[in-house]
PyMOL commands that place a pseudoatom at each C-alpha (Angstrom):
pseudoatom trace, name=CA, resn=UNK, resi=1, chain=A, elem=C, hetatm=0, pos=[79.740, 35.879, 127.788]
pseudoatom trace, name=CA, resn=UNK, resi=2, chain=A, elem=C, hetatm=0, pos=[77.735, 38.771, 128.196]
pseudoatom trace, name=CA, resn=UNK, resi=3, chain=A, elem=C, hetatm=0, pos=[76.595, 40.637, 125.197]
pseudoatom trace, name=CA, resn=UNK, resi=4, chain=A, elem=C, hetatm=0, pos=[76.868, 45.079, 125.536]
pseudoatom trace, name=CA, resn=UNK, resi=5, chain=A, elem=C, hetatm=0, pos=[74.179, 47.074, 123.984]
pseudoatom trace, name=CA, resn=UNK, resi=6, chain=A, elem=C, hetatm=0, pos=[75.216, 50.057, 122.876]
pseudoatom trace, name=CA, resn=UNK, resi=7, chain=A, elem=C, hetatm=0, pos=[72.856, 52.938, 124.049]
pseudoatom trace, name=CA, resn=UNK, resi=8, chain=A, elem=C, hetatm=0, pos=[69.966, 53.992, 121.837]
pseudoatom trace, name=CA, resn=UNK, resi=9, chain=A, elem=C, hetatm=0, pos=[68.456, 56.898, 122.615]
pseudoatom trace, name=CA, resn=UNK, resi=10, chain=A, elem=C, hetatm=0, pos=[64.463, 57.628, 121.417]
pseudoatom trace, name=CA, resn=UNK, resi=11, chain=A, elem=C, hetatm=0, pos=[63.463, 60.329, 120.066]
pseudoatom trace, name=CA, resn=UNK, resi=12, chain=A, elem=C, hetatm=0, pos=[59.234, 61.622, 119.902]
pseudoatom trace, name=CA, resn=UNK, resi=13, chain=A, elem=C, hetatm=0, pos=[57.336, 62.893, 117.450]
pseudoatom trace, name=CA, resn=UNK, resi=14, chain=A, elem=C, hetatm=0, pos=[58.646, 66.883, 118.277]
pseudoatom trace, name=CA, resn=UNK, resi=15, chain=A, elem=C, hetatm=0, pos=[62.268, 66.013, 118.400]
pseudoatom trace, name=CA, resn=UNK, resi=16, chain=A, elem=C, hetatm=0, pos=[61.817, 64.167, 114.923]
pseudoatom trace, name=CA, resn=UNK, resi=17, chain=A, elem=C, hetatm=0, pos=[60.450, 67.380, 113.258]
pseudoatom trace, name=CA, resn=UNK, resi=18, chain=A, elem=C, hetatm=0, pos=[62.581, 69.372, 114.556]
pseudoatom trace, name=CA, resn=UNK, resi=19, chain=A, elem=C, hetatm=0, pos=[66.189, 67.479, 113.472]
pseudoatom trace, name=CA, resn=UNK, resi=20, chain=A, elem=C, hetatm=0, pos=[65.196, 66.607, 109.819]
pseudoatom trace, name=CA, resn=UNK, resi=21, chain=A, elem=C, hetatm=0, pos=[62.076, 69.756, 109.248]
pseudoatom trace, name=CA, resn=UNK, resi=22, chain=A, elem=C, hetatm=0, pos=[59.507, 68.223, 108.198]
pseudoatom trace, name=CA, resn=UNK, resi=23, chain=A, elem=C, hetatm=0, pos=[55.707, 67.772, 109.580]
pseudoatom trace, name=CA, resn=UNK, resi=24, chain=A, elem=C, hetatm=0, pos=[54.289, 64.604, 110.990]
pseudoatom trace, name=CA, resn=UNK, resi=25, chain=A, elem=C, hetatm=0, pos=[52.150, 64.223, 108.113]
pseudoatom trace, name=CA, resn=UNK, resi=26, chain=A, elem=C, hetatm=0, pos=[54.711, 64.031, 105.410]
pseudoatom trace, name=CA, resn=UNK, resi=27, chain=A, elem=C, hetatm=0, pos=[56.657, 61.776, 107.953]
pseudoatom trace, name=CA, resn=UNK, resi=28, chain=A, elem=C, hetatm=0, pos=[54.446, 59.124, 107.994]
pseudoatom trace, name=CA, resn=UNK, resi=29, chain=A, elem=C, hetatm=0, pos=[53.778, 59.109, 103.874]
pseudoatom trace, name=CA, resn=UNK, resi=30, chain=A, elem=C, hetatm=0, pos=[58.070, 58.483, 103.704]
pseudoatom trace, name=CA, resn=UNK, resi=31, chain=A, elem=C, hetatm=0, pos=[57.360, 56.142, 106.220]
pseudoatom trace, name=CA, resn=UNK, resi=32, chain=A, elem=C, hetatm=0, pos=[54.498, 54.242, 104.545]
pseudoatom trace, name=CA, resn=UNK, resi=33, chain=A, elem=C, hetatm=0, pos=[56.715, 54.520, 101.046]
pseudoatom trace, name=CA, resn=UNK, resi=34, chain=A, elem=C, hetatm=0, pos=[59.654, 53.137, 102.828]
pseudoatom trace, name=CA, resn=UNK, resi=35, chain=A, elem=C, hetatm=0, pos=[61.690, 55.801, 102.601]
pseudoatom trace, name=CA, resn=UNK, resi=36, chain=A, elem=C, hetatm=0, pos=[62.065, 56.918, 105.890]
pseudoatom trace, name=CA, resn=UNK, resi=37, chain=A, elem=C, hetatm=0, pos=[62.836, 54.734, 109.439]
pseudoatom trace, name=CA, resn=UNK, resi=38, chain=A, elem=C, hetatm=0, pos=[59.707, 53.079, 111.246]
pseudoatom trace, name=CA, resn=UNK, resi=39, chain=A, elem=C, hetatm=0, pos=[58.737, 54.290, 114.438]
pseudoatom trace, name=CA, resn=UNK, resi=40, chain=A, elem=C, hetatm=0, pos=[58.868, 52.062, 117.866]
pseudoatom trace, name=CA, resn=UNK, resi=41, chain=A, elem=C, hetatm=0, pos=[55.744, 51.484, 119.719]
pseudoatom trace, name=CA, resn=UNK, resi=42, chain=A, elem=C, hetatm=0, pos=[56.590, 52.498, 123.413]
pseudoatom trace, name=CA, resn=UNK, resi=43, chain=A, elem=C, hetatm=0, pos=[54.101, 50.182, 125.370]
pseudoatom trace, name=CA, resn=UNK, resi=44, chain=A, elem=C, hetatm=0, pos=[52.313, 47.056, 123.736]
pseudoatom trace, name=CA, resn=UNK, resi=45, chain=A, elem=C, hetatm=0, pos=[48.812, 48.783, 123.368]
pseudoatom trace, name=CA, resn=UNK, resi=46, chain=A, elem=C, hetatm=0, pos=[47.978, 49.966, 119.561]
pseudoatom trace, name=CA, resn=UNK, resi=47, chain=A, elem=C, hetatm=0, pos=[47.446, 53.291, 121.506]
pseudoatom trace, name=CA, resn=UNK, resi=48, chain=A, elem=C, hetatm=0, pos=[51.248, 53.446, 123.231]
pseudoatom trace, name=CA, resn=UNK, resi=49, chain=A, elem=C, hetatm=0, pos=[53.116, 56.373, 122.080]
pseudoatom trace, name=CA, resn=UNK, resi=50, chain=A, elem=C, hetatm=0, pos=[56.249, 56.358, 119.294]
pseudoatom trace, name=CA, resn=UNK, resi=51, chain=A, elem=C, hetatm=0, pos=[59.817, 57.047, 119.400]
pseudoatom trace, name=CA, resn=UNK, resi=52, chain=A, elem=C, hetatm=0, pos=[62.277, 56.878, 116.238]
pseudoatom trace, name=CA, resn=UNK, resi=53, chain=A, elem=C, hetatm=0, pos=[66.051, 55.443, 117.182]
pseudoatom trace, name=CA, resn=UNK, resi=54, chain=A, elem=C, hetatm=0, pos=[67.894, 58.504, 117.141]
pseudoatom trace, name=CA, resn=UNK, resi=55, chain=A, elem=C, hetatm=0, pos=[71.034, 56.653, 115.246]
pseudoatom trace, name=CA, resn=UNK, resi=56, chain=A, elem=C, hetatm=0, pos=[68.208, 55.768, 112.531]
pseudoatom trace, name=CA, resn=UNK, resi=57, chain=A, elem=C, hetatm=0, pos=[66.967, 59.298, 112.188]
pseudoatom trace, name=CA, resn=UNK, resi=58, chain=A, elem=C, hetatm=0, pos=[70.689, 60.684, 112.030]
pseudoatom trace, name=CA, resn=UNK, resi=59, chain=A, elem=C, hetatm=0, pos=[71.735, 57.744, 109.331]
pseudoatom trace, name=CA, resn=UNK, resi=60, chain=A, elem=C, hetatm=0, pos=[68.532, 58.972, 107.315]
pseudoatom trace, name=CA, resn=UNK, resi=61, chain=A, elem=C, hetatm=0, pos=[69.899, 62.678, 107.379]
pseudoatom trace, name=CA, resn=UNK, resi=62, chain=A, elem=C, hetatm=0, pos=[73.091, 61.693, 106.385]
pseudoatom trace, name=CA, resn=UNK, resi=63, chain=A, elem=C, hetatm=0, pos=[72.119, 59.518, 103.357]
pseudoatom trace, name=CA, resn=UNK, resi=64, chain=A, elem=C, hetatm=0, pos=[69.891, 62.830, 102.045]
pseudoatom trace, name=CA, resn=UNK, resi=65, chain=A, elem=C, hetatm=0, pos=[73.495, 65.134, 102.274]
pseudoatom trace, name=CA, resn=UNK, resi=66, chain=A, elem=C, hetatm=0, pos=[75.331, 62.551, 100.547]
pseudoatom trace, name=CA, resn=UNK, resi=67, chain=A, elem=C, hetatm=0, pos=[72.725, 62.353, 97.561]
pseudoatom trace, name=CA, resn=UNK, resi=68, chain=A, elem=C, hetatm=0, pos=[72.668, 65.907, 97.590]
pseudoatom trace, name=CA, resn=UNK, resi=69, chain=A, elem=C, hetatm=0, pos=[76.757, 66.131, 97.087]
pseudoatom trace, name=CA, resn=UNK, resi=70, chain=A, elem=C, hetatm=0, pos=[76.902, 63.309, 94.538]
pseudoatom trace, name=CA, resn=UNK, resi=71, chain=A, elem=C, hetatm=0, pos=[74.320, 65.128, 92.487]
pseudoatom trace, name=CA, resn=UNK, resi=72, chain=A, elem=C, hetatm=0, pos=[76.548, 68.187, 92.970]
pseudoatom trace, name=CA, resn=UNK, resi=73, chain=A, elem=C, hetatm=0, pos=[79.195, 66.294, 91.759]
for i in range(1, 73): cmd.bond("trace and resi %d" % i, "trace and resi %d" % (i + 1))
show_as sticks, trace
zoom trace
């Protein structure tokens, strides 16, 4: 039985700033503190470029909107 992957689809650096606003820099201290998803290394040199799963990003923005309306609440 074959297993079906559901389509994931990567998302650089740009793409990331631009769907939750915030600069690489303060992207990468979330990351380090855990609070924000870890990139995927493109190639298998250190130097290979990054991509965040775009279902990970888009979970991420949705947890910040929910804490925002349960401390509205």
């Amino acid at each position: 039985m074959q297993q079906t992957i559901a389509p994931t689809r990567l998302l650089r650096l740009a793409a990331v700033e631009s769907l939750v606003g915030l600069k690489r820099a303060h992207l990468y201290n979330l990351i380090a503190e855990g609070s924000f998803p870890k990139q995927v290394r493109l190639g298998d040199s250190p130097n290979s470029p990054v991509a965040w799963p775009e279902h990970e990003v888009q979970a991420w923005i949705a947890q910040r909107i929910a804490q925002r309306d349960q401390a509205a609440a």
